[in-house]
Every structure is written in C-alpha cells, then in structure tokens.
DRENMI-807259 format. One line per field, with one value per residue: chain; x, y, z of N, C-alpha, C, CB in turn; residue number from 1; residue in three letters. Coordinates in steps of 0.2 Angstrom, whole numbers, plus 2048, in hexadecimal, padded with zeros to 3 digits. Each point is the difference from the previous one (the first is absolute). Glycine has a CB too. Example, Ala and Ser with C-alpha at 12.3 -4.5 7.8 and 13.67 -1.06 7.14 Angstrom:
chain = A  A;
n.x = 842  807;
n.y = 7E4  80B;
n.z = 827  7F6;
ca.x = 7FC  804;
ca.y = 806  806;
ca.z = 800  801;
c.x = 804  7FC;
c.y = 806  805;
c.z = 800  803;
cb.x = 7F7  806;
cb.y = 7FA  7FD;
cb.z = 806  7F6;
resi = 1  2;
resn = ALA  SER;
END
This chain:
chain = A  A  A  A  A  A  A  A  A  A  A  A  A  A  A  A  A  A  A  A  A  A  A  A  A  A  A  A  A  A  A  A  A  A  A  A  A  A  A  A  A  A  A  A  A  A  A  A  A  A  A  A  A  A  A  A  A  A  A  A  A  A  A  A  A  A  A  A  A  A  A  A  A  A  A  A  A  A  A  A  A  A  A  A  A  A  A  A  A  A  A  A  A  A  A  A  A  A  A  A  A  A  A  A  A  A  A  A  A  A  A  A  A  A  A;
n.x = 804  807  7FF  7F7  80F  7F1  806  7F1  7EB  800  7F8  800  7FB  7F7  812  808  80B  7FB  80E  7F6  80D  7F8  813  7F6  808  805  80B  7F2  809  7F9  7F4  7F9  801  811  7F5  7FA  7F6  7FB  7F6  7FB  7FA  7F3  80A  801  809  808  80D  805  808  801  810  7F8  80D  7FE  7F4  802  807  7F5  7FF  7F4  7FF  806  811  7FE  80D  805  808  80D  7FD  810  7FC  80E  800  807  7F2  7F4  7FA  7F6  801  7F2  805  7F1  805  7F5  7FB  7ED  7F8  7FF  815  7F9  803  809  810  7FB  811  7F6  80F  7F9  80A  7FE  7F6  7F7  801  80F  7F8  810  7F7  7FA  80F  7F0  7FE  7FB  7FE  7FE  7FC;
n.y = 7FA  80B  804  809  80B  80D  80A  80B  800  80D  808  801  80D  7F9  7FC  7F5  7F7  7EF  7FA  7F0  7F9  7F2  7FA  7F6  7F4  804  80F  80D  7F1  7F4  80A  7FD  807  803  80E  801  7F9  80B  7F5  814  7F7  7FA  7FD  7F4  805  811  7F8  80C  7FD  7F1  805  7F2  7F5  80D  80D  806  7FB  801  80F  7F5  806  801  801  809  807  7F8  7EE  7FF  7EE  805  7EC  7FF  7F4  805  7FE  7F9  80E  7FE  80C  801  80F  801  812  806  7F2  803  7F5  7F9  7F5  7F8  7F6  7F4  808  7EB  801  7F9  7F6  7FC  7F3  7F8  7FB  80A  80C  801  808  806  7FE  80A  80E  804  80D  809  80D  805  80A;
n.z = 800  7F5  80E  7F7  80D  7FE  808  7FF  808  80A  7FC  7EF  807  7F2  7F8  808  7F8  805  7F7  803  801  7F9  80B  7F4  80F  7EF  7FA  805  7F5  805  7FD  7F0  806  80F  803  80E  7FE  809  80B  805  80A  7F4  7F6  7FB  80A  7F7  800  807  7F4  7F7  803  7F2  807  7F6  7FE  806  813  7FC  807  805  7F6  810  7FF  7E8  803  80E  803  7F7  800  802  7FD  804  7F3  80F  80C  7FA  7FE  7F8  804  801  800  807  7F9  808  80D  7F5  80E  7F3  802  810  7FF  80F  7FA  7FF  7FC  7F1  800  7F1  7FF  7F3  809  804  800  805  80D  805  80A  7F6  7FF  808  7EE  810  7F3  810  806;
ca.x = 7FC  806  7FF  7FF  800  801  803  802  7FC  7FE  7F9  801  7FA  7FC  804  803  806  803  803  800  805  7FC  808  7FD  805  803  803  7F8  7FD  7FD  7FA  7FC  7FD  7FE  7FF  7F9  7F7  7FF  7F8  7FE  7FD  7FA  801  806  805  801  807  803  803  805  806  802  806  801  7FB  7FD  7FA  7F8  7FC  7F8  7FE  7FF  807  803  804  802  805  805  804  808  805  808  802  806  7FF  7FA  7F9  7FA  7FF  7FC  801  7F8  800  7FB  7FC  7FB  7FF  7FB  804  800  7FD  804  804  801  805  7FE  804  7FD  803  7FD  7FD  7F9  800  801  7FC  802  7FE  7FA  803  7FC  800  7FC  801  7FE  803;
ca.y = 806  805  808  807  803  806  804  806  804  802  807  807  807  802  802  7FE  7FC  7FC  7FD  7FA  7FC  7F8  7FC  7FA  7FA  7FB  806  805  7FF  7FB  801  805  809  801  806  800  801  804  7FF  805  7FC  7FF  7FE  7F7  7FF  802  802  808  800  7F9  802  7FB  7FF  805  807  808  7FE  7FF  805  803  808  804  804  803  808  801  7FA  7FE  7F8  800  7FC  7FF  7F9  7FD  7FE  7FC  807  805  807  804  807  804  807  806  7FA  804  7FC  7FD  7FC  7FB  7F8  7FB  800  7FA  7FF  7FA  7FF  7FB  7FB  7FD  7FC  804  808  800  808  802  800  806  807  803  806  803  80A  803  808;
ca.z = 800  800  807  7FD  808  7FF  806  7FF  7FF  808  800  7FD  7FE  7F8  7FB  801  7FD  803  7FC  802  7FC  800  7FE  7FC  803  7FA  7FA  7FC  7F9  7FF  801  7FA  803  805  801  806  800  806  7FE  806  803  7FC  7F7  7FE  800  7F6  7FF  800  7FB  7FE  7FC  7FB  7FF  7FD  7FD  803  806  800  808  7FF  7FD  804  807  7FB  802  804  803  7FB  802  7FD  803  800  7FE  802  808  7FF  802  7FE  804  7FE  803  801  800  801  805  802  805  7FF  800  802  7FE  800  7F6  801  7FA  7FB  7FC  7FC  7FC  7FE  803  805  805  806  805  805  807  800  806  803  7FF  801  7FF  803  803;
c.x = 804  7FF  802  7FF  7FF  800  7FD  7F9  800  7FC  802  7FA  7FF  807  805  806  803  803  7FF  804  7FF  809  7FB  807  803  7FF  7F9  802  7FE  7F7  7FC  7FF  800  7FE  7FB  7FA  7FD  7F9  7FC  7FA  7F8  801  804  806  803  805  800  806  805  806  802  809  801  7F9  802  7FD  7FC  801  7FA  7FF  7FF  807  804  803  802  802  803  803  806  801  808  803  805  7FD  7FA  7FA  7FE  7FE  7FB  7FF  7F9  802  7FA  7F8  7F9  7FC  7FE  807  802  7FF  807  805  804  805  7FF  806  7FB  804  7FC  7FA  7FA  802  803  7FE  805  7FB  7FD  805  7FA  802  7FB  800  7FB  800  7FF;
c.y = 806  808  805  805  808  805  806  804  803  804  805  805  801  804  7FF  7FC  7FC  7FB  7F9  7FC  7F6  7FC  7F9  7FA  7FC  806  803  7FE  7FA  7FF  803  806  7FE  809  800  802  802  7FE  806  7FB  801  800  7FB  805  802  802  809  801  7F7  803  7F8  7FD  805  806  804  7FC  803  803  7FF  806  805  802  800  806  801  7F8  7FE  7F9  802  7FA  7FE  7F8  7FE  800  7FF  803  803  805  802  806  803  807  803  7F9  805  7F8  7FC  7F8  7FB  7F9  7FA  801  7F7  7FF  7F9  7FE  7FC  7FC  7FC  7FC  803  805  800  808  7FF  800  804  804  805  807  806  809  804  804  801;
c.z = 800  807  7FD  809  800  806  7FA  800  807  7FE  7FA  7FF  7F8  7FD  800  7FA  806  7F9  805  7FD  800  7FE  7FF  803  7FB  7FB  7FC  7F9  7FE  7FF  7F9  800  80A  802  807  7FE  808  801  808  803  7FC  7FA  7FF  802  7F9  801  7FE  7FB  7FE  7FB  7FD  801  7F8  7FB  805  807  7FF  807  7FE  7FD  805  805  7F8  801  807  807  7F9  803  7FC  805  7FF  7FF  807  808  801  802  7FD  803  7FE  803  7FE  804  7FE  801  802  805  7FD  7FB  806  800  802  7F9  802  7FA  7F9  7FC  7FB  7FC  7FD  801  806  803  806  807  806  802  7FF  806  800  7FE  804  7FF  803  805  807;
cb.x = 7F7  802  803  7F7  80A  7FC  80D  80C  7FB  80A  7FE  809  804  7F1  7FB  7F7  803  7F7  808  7F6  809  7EF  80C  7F8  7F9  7FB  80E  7FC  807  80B  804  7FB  7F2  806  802  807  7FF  809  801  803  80A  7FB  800  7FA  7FD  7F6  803  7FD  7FF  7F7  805  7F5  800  80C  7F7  7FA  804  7FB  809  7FD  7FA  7F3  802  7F9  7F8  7F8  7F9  802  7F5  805  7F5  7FF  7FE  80B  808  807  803  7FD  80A  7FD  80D  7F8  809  808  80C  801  7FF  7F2  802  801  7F7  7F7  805  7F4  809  7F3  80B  7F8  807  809  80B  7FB  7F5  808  7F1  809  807  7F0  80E  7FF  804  7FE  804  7FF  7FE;
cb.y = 7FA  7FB  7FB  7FA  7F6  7FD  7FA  7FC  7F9  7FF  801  7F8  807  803  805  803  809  801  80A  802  80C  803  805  807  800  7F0  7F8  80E  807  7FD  801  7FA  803  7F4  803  803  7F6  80B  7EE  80D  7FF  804  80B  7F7  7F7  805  7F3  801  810  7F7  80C  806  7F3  7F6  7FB  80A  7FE  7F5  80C  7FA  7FC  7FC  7F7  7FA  805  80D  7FC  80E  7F5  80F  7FE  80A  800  805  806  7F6  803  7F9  804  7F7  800  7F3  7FE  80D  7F8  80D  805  80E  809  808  806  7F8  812  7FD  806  804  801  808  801  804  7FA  7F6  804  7F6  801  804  7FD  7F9  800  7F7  7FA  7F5  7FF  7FA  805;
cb.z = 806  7F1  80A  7F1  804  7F6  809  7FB  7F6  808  80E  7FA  80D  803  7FF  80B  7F8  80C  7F7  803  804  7FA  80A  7F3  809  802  7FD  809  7FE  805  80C  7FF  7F3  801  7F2  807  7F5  7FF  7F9  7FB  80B  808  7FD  7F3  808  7FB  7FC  80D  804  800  807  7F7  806  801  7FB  7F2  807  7F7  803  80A  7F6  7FD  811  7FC  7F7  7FA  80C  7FC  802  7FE  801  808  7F0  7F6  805  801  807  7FA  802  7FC  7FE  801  7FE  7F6  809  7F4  807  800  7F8  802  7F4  807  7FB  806  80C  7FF  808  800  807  7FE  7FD  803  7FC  7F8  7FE  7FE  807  7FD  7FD  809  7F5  807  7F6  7FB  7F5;
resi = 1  2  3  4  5  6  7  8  9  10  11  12  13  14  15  16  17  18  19  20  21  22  23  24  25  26  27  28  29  30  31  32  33  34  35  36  37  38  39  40  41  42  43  44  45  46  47  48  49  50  51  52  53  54  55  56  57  58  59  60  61  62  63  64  65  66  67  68  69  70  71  72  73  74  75  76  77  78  79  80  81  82  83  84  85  86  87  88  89  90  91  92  93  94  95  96  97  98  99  100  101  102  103  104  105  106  107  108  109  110  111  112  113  114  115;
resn = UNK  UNK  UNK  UNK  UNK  UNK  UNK  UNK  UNK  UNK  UNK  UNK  UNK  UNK  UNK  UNK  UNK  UNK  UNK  UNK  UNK  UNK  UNK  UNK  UNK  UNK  UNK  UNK  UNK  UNK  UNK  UNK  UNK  UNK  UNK  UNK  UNK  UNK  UNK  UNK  UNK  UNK  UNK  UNK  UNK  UNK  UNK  UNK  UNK  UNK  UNK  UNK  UNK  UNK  UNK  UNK  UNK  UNK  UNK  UNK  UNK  UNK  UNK  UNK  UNK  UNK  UNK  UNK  UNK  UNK  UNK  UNK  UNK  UNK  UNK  UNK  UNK  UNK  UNK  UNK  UNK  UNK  UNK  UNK  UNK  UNK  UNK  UNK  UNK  UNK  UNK  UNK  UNK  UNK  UNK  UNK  UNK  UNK  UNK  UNK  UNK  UNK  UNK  UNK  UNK  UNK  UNK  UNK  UNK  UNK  UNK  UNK  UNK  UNK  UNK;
END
C-alpha cells in the first residue's frame, strides 16, 4: 500500500495563502498523475488540481489563477500553493496519486478560511 502523507493545512484569514505539501513512500514518478482534491462538509468529493507525468495540469475552475500544483520527482512531493484563499475554499485537501493500476489518498489535512 503506498502512503500518501500530507502537511501543512490549518487557519487562514480570507485572502490569505497557505501551501500544502504531500511526500509519497515510493518515487512520484512512478506515479501517472498526482495532485489534490478536496471535500467540504455536505458535498463529494472534486478534484482541485492534477499535475500529469507529462502535459499541462488541470484546476477547478474555481481556484484557476489563484492555486498552483508542482511536483518534485526527485524528492517525491506534490504541492499545492493556494493564493487569495476565500472561505468557501474550506474543506478537507487530500493528496491523490494514480498509476497503472489504481488510485491512491492521503489522510486528508484540515483547510479552514476565515476571519
């Protein structure tokens, strides 16, 4: 089972900026896509952003321009840089990997925006 680990959620005030980081226990490039998704409370479960082994990464439309995934083959981490944080951006963020074979989730970190 691979282990998906993430750091780095907590409080932020509206317009804020947090950055979240997801380390993985086996080489991220072995991985297809990895990025994050996010779920608040009473809704599913929607992705936020994905960074492919190779193209373009994919955003919701709704943190477009303002979060950014980046991941680090060489040390086995995906990020996500979230900018001008508004509330309706709270919600659990869950790091996701994907391979040839099936999906993988982290534990879920705790984004909350607010004043």
């Amino acid at each position: 089972q691979v282990q998906l680990v993430e750091s780095g959620g907590g409080l932020v005030q509206p317009g804020g900026s947090l950055r979240l980081s997801c380390s993985a226990a086996r080489t991220m490039f072995s991985f297809n896509a990895v990025g994050w998704y996010r779920q608040a409370p009473g809704q599913q479960r929607a992705m936020v952003a994905i960074r492919p082994n190779w193209g373009s990464s994919h955003y919701n439309d709704s943190v477009m321009g303002r979060f950014t995934v980046s991941r680090d083959n060489a040390k086995n981490t995906v990020d996500l840089q979230m900018n001008n944080l508004k509330p309706e951006d709270t919600a659990v963020y869950y790091c996701y990997g994907r391979d040839s074979v099936q999906e993988y989730w982290g534990q879920g970190t705790q984004v909350t925006v607010s004043s």
